[in-house]
MDTraj code that builds the backbone (N, CA, C; nanometers):
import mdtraj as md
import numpy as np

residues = "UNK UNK UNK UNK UNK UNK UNK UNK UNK UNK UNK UNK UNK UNK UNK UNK UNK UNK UNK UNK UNK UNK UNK UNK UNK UNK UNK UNK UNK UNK UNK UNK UNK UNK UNK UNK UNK UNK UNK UNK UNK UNK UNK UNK UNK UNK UNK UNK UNK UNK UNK UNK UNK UNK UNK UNK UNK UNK UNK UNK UNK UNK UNK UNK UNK UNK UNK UNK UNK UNK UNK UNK UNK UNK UNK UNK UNK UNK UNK UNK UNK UNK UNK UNK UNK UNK UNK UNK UNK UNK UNK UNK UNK UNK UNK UNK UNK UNK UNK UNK UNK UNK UNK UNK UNK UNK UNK UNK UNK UNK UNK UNK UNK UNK UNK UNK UNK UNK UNK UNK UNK UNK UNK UNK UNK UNK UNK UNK UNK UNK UNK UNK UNK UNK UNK UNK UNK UNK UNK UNK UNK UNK UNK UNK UNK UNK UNK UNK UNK UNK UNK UNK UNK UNK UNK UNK UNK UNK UNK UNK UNK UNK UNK UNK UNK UNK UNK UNK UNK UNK UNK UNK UNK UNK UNK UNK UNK UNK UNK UNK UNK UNK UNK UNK UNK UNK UNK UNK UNK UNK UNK UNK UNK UNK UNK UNK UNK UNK UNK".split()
xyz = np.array([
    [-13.2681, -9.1527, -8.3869],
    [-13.1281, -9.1534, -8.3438],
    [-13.0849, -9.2959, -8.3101],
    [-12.9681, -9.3451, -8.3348],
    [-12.9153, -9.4509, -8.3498],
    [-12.8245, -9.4741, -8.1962],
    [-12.8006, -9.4958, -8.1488],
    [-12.7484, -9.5355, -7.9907],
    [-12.6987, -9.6542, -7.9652],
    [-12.5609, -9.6786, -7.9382],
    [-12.4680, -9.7985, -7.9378],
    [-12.3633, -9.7754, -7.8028],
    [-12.4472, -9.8747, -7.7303],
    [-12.4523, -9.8930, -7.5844],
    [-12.2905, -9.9578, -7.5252],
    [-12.2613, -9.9322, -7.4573],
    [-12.1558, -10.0762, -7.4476],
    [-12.0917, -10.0638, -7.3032],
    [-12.0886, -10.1770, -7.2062],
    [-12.0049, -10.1652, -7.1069],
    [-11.9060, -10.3311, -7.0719],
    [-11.8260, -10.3209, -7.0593],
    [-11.7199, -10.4322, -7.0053],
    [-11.6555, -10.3808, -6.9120],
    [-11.6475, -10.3394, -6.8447],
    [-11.6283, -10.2340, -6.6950],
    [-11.6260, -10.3584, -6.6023],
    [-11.6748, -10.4573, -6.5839],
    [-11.6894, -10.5707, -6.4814],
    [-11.7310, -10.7365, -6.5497],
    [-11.7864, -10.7498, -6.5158],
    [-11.8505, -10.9262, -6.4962],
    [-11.8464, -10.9476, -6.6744],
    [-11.9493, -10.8921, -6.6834],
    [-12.0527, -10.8993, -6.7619],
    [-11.9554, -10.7984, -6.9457],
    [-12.0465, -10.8654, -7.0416],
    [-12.0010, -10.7905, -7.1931],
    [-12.1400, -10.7693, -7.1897],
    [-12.2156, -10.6129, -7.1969],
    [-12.3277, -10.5482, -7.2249],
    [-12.3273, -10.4330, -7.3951],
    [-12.3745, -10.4753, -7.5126],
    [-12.3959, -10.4302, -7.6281],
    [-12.5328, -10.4489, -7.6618],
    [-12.5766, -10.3297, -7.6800],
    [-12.6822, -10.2496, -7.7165],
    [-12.6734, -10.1565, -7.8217],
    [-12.8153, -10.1799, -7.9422],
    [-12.8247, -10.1103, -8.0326],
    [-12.9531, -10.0319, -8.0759],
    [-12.9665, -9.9342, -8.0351],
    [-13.1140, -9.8458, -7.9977],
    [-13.1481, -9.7345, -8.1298],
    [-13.2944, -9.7606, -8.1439],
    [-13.2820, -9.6923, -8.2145],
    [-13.4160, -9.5844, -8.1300],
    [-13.3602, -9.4460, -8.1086],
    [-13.4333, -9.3868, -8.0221],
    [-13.4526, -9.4896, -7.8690],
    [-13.5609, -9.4768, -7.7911],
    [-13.5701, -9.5416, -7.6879],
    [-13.5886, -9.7000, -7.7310],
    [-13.6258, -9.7644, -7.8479],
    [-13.6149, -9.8911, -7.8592],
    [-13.5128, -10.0430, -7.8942],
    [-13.5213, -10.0911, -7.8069],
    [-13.3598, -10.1798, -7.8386],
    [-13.3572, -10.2451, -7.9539],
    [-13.3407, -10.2352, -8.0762],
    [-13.2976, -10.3075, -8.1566],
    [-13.2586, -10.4685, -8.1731],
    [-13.1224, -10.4497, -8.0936],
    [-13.0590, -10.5785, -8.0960],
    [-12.9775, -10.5603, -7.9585],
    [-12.9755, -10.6505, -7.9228],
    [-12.8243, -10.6494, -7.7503],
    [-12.7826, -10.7627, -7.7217],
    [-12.7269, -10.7921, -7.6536],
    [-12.6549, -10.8987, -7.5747],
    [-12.6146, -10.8543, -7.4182],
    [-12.6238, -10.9355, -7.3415],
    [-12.5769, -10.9494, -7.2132],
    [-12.5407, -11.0368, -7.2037],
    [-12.4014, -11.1292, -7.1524],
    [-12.3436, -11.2579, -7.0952],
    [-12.2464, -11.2413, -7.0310],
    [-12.2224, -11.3565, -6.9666],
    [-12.1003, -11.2787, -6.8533],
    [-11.9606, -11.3676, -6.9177],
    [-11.8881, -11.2297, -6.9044],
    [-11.6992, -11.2591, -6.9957],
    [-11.6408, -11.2312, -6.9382],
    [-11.6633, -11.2676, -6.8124],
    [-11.5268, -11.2067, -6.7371],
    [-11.4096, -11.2124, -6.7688],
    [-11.3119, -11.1285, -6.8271],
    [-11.1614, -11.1453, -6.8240],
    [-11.1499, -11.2070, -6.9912],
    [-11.3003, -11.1793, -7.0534],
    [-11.2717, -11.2700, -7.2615],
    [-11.3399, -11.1485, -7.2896],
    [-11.3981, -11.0386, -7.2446],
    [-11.4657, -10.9367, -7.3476],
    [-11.3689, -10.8733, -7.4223],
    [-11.2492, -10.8637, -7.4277],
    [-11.1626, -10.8331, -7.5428],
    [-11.1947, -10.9036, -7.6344],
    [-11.1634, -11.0734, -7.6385],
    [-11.2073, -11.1548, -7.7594],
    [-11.3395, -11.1611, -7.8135],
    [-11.4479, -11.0859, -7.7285],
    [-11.5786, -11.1177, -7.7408],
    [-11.6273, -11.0200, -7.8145],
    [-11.6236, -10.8958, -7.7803],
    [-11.6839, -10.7634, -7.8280],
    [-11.7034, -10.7977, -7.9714],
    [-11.5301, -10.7761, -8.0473],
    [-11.6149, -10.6684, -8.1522],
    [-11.7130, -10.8149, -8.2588],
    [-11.6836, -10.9498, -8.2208],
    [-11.7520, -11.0661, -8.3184],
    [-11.8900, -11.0179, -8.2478],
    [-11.9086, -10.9724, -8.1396],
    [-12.0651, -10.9645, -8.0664],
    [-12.0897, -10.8192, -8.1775],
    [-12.0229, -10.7268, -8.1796],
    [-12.0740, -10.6186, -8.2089],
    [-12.1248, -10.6354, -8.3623],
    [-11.9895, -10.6334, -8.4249],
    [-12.0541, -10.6956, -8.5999],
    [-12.1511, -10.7750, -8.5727],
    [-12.2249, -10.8750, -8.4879],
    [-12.3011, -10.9367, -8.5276],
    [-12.3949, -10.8552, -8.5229],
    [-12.4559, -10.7827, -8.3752],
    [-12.5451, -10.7233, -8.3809],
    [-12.5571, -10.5725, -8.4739],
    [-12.4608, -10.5458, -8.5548],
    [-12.4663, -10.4745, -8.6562],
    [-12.5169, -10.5125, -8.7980],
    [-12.4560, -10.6553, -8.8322],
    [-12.5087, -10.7521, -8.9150],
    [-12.6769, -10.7508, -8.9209],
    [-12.7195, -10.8194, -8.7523],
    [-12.8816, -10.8340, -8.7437],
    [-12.9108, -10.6947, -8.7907],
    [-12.9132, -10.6287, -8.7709],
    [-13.0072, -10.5135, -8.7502],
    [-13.0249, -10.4347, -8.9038],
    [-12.8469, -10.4715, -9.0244],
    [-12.8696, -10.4043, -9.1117],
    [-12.8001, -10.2456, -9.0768],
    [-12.7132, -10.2504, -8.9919],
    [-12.6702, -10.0831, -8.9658],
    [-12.5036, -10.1075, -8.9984],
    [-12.4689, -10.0007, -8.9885],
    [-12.2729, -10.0259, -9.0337],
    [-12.2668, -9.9010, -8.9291],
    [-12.1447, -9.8824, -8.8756],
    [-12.0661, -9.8152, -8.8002],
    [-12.0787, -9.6814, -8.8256],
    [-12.1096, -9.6408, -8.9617],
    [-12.1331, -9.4805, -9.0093],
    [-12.2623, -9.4631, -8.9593],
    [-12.3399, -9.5273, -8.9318],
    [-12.5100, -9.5982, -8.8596],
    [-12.5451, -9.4544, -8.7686],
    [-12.4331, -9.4538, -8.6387],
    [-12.4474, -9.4888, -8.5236],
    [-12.4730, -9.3464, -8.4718],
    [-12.5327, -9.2712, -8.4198],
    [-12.5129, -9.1269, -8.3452],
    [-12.4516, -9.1205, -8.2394],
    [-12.4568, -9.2023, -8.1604],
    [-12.4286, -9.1551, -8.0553],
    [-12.3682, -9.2795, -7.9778],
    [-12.2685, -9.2861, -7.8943],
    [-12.2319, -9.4198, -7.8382],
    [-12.2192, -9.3808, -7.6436],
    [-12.2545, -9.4864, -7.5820],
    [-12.2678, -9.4119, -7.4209],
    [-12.1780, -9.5954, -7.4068],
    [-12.1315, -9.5496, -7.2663],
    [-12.0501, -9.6682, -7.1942],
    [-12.0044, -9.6366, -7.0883],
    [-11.9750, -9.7311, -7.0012],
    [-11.9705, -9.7294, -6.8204],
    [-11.8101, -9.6519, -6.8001],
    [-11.8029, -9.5458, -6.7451],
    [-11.6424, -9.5502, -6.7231],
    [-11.5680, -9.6038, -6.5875],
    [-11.6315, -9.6673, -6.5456],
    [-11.6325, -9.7253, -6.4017],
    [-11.7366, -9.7290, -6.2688],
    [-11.6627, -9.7381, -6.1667],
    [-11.5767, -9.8564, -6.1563],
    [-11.5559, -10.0133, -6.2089],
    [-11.4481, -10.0518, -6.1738],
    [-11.4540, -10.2011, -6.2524],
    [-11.2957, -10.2633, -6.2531],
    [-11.3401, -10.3654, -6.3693],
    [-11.1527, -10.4185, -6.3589],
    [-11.0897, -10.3473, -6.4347],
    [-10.9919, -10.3110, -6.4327],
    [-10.8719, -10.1645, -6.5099],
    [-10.8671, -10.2366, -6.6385],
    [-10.8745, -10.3746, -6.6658],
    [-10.8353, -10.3833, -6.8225],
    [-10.9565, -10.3771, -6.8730],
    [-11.0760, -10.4460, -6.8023],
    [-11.2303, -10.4027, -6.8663],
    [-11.2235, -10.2921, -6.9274],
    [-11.2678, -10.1983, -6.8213],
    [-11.3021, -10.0771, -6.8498],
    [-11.2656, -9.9932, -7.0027],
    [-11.1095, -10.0538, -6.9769],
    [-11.0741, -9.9688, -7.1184],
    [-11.1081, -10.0861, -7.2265],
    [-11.1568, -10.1332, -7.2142],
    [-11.1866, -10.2125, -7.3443],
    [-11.3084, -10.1288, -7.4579],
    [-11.4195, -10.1186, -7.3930],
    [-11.5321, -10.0749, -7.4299],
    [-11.4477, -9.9179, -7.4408],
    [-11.4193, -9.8550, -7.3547],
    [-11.3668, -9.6879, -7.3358],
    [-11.2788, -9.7032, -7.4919],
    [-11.1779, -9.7870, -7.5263],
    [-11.0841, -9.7470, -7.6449],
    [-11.1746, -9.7706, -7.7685],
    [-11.2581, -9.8583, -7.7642],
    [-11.3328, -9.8836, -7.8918],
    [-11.4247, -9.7116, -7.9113],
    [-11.4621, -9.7175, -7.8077],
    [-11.5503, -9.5790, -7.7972],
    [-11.4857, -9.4509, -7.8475],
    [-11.3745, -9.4156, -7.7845],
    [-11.2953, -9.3310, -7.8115],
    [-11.2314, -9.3248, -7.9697],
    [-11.2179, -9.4354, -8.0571],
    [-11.1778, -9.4338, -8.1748],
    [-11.3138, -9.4267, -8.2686],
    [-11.4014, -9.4830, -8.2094],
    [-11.5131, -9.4915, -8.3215],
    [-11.5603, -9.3207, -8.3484],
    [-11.6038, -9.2621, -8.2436],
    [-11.6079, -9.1239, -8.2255],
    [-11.5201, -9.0525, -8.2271],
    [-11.4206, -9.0445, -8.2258],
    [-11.3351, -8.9296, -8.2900],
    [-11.3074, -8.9463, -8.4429],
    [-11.2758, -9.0847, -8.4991],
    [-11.2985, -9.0726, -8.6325],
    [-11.3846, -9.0668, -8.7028],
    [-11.5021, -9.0896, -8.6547],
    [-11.6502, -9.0694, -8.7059],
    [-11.7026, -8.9407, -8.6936],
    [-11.6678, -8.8803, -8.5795],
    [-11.7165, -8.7411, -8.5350],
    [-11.8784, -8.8013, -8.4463],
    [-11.8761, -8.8901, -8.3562],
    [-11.9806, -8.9234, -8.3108],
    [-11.9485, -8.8622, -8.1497],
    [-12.0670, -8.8115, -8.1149],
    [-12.0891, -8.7784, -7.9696],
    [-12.1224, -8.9204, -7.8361],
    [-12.0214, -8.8812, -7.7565],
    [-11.9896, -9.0261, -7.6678],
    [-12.0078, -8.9663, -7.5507],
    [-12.1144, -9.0850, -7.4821],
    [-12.1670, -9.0266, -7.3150],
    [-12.0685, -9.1358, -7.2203],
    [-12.0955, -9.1284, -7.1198],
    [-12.0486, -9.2004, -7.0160],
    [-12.1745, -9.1703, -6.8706],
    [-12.2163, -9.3183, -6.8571],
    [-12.2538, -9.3403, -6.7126],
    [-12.1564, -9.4124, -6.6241],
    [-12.1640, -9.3601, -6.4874],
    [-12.0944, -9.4908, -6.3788],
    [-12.1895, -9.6300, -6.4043],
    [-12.0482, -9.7462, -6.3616],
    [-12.1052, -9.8534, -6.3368],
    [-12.2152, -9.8858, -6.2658],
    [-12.1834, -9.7955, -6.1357],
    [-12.2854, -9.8165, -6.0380],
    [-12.4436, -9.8085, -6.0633],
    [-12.4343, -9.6843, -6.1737],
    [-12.5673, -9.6602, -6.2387],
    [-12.6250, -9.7807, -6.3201],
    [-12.5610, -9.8518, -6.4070],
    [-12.6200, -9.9170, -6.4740],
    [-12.6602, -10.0756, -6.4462],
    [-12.5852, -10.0919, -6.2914],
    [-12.6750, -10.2344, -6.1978],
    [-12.7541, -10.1455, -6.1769],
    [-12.7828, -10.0352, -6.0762],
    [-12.8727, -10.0026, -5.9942],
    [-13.0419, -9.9044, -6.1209],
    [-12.9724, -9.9300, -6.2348],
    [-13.0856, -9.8318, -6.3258],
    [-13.1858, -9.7162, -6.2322],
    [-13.2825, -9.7410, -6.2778],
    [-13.3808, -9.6051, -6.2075],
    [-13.4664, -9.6505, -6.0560],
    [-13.3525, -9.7815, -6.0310],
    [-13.4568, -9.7928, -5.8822],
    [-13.4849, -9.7103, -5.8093],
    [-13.5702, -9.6866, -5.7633],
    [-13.6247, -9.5965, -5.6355],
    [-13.4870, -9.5956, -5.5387],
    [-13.4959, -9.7010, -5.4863],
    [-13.3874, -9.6799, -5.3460],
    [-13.2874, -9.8165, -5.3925],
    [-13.2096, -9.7984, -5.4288],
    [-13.0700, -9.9052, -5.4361],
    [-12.9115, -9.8968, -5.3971],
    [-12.8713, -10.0402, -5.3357],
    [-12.7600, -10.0029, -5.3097],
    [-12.6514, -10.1151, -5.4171],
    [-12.5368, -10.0771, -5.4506],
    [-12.5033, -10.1681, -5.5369],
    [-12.3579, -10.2253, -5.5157],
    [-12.3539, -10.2987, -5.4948],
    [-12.1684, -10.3884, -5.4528],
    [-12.1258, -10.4383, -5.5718],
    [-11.9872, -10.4100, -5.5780],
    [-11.8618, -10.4802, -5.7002],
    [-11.7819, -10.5142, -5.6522],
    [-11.7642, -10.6804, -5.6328],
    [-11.6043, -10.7042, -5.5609],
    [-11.4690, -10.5963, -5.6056],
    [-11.4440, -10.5907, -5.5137],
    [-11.2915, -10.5111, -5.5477],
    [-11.1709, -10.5971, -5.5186],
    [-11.2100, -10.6876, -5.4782],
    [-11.1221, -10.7896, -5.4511],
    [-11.0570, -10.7779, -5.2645],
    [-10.9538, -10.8219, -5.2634],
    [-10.8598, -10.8350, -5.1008],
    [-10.9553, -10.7539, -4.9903],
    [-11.1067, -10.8693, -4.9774],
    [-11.2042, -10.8269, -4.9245],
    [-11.2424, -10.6858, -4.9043],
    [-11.2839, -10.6274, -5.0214],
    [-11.3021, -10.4974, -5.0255],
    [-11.4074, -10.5199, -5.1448],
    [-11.5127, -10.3822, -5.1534],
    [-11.5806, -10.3713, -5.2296],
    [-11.5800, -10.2031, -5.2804],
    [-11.6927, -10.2045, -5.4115],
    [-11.7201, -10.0877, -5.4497],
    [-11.8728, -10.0454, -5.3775],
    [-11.9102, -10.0035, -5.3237],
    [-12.0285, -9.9483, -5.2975],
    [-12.0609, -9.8554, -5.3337],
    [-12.2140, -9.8321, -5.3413],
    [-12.2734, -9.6956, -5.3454],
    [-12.4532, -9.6664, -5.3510],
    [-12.5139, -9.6122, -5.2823],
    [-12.6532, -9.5957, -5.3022],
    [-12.6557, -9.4930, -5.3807],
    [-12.7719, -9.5452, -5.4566],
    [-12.8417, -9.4848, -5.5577],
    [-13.0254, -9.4357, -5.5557],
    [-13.0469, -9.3446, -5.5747],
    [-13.2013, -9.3136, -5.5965],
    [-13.2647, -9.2995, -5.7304],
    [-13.3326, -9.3581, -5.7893],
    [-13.4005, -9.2844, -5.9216],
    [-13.2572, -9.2838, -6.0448],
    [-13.1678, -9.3397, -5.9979],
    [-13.0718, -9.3414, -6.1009],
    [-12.9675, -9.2756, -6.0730],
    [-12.9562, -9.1927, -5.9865],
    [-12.8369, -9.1031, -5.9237],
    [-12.7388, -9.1621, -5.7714],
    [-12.6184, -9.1217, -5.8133],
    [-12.5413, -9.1408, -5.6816],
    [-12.5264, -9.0654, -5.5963],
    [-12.6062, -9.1728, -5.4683],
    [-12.6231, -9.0065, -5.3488],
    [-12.4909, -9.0254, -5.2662],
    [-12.4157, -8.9138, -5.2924],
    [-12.2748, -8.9211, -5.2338],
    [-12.1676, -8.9642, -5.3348],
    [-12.0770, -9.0485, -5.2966],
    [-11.9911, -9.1062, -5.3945],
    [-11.9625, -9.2314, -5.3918],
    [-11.9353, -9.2920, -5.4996],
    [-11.8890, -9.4496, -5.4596],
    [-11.7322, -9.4935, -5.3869],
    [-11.7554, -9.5531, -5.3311],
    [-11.7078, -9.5732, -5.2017],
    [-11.5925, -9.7194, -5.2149],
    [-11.4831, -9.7441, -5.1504],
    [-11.4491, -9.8436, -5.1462],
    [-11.4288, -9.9237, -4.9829],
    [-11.4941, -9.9864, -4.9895],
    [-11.5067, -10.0411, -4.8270],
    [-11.4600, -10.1785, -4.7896],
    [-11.4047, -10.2391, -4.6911],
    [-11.4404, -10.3605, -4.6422],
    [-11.5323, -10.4149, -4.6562],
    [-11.5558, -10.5901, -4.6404],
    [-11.7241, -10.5959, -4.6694],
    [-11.7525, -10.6203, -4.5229],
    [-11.7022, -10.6045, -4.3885],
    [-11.7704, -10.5253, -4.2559],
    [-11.8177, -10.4182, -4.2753],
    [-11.7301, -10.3132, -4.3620],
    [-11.8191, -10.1968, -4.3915],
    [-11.9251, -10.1898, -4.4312],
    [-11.9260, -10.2860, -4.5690],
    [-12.0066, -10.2415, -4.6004],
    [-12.1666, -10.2786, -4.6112],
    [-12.1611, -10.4262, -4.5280],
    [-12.2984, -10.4789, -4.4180],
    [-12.3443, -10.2891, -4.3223],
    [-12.2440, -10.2624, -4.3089],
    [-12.2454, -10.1446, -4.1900],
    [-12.3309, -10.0520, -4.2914],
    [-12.3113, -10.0393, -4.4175],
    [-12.3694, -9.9306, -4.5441],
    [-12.4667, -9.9603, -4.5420],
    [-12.4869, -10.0819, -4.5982],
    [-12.6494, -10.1540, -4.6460],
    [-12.7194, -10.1478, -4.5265],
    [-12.6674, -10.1462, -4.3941],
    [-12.8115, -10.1208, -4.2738],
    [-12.8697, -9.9935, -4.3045],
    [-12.8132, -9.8403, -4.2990],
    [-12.7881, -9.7365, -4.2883],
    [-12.8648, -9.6819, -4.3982],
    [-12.8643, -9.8013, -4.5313],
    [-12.8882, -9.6776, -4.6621],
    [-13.0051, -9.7884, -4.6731],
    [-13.1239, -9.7713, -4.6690],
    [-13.2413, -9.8602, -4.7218],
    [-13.2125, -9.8697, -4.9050],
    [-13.3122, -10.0464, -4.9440],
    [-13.3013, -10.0154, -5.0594],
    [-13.2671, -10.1706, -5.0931],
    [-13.2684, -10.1963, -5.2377],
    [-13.2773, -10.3153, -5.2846],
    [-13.0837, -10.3491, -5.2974],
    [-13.0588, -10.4213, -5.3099],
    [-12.9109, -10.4866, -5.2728],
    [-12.8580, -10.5443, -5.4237],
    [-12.7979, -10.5001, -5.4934],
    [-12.7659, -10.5000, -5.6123],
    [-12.6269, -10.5502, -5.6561],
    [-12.5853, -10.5885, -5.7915],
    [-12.4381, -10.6210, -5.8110],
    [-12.4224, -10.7758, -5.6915],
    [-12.2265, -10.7821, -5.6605],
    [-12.2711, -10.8733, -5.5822],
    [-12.3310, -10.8908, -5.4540],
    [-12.4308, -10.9095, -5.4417],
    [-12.4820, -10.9343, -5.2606],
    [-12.4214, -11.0439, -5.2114],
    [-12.4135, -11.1465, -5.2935],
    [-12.3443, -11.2847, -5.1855],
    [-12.1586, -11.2606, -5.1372],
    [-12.1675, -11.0934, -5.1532],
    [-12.0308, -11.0945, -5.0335],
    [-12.0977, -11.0721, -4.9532],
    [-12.1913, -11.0536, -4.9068],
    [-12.2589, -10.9962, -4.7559],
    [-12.3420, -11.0856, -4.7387],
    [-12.3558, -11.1779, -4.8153],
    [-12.4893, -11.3284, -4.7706],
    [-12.5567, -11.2894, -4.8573],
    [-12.6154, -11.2147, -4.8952],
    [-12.7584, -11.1873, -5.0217],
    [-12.7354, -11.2620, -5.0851],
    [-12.8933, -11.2825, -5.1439],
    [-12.8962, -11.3045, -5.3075],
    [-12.8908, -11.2127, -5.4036],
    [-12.8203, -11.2849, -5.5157],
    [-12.8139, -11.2177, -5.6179],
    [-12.9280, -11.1473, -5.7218],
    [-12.9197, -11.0195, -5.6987],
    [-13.0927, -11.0144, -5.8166],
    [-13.0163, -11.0019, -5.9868],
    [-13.1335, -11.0847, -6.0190],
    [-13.0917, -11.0107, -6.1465],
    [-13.0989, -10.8709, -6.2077],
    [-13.0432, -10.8469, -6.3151],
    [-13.0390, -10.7004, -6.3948],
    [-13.0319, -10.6961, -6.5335],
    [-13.1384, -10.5943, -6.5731],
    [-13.1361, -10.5966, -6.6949],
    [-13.0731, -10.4895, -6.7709],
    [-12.9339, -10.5083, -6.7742],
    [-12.8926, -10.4054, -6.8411],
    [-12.8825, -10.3674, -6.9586],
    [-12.9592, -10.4253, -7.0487],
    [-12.9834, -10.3246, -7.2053],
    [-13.1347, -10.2297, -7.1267],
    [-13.1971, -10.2785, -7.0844],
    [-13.3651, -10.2006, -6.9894],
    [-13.2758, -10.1069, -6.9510],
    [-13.1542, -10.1200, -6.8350],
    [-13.1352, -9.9838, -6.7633],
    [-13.0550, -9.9007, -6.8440],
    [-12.9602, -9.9264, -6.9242],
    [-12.8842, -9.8805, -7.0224],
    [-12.9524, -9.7273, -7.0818],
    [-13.0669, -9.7478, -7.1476],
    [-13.1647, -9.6712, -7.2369],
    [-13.2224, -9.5694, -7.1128],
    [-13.2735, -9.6197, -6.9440],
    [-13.3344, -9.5437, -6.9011],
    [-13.2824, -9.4611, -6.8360],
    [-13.1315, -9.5299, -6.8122],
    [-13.0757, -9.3981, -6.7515],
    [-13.0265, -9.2792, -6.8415],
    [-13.0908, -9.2467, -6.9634],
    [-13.0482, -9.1466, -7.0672],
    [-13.0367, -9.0647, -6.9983],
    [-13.1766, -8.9757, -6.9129],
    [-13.1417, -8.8659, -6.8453],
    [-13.0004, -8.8514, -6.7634],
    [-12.9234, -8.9076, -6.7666],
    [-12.8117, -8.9074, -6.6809],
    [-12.6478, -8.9541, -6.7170],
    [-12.6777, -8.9264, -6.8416],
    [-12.5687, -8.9977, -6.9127],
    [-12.4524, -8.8215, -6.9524],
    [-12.3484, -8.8421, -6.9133],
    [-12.2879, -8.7046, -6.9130],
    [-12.1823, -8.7136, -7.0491],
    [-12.1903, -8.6172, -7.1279],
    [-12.1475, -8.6319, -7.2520],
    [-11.9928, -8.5444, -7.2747],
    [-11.9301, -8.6425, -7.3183],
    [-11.7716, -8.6328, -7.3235],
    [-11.7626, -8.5034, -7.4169],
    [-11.7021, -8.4260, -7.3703],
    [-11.6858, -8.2632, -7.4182],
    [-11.5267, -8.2928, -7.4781],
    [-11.4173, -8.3763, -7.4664],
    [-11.2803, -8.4146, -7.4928],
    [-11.2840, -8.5436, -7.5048],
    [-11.2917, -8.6339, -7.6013],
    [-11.2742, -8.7224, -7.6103],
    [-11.1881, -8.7948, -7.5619],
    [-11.0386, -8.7237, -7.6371],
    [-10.8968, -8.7623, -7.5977],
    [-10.8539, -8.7349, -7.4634],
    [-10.9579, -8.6666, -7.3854],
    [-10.8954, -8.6533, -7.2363],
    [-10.9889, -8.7255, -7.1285],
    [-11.0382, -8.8191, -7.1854],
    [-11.1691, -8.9229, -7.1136],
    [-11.0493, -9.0141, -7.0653],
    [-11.0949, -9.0353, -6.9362],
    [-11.0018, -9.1555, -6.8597],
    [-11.0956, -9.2401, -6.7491],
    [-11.0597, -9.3513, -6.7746],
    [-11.1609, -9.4308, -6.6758],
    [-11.1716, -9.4275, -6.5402],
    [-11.2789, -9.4628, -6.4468],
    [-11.3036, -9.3935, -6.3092],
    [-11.2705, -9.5458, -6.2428],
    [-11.1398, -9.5156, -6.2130],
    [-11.0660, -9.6475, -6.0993],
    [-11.1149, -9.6340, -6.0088],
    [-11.0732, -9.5644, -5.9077],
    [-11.0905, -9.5310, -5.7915],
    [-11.0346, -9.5527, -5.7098],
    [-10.9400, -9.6738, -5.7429],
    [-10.7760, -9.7147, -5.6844],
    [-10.6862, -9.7366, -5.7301],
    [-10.5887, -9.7487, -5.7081],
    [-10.4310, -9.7395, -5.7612],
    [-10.4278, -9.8614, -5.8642],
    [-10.3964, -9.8397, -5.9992],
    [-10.4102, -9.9146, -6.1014],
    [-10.3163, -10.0436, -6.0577],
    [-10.2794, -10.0436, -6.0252],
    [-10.1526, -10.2116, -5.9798],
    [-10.2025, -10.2479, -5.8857],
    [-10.2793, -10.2069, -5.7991],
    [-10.3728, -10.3053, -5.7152],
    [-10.5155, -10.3553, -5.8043],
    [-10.5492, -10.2688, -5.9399],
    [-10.6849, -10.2765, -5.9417],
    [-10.6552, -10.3991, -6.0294],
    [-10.5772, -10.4401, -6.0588],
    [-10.5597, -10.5453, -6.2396],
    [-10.6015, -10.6758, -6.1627],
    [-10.7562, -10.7118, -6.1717],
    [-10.8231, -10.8556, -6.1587],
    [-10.8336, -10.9129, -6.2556],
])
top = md.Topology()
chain = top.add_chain()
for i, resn in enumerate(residues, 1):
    res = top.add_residue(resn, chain, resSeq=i)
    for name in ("N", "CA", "C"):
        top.add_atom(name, md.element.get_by_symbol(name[0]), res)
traj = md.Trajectory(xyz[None], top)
């Protein structure tokens, strides 16, 4: 099975090309605010390397949030057209899932901007509870409370930044990837009022 990964949901342009559990070809770099211009020359390429064309593909998965409102739909509209005219089956993980992959105990921050963040702990790949939008007083107040490695950005709260490998977590969070039953009625997971969210 052929698997064509993709998230622009935040920072970062993440494209992945799997064939079964093995990555093929990917890219990770950070575009903030250019993964429109970036994608699809990244994507043909890594379609190019690999020798696959777009009829290739089985299955396509991508972040539906949280993130920046024009991100998100970037990767979401490509997704949504490739699979409905192809007839390809399209998953969706949260963002949160794919910093925090299958850590044991993680918690994961996304600026939200006007000192606010996205939070949320995660176990084994799942969100325990819901993601959250907090102050970052709050959400020092979260990270005491929820043990666990400190993910996404930490240096709003003083941390360091860890790295992440998101073509690695991409693939492992399969078990958890929830598969779009309506294509045309898939909408991205804001979580706040779209005219505040446009970073």
């Amino acid at each position: 099975m052929i698997s064509l990964c993709m998230d622009s949901a935040y920072k970062q342009l993440v494209l992945g090309l799997y064939k079964d559990q093995e990555l093929l070809a990917g890219i990770s770099l950070e575009a903030f605010k250019k993964q429109s211009e970036t994608i699809f020359v990244e994507l043909n390429r890594l379609l190019k390397e690999t020798n696959l064309d777009y009829k290739d593909i089985d299955r396509v998965i991508i972040t539906k949030g949280p993130g920046s409102y024009t991100g998100i739909r970037i990767a979401m509209t490509i997704a949504k057209v490739l699979c409905s005219q192809m007839h390809k089956e399209l998953y969706t993980i949260s963002t949160m899932q794919l910093y925090a992959g299958i850590e044991k105990q993680a918690n994961v921050i996304l600026d939200a901007r006007s000192q606010r963040a996205y939070v949320a702990h995660l176990e084994d790949g799942q969100i325990q509870g819901n993601t959250q939008i907090l102050t970052l007083d709050e959400v020092k107040e979260f990270i005491e409370t929820n043990p666990g490695i400190v993910l996404g950005d930490a240096d709003l709260i003083g941390q360091d930044v860890q790295k992440v490998d998101f073509l690695k977590n991409f693939i492992e969070l399969e078990p958890y990837y929830e598969k779009v039953e309506n294509i045309h009625a898939l909408v991205p997971d804001y979580l706040k009022e779209s005219d505040s969210y446009k970073v």
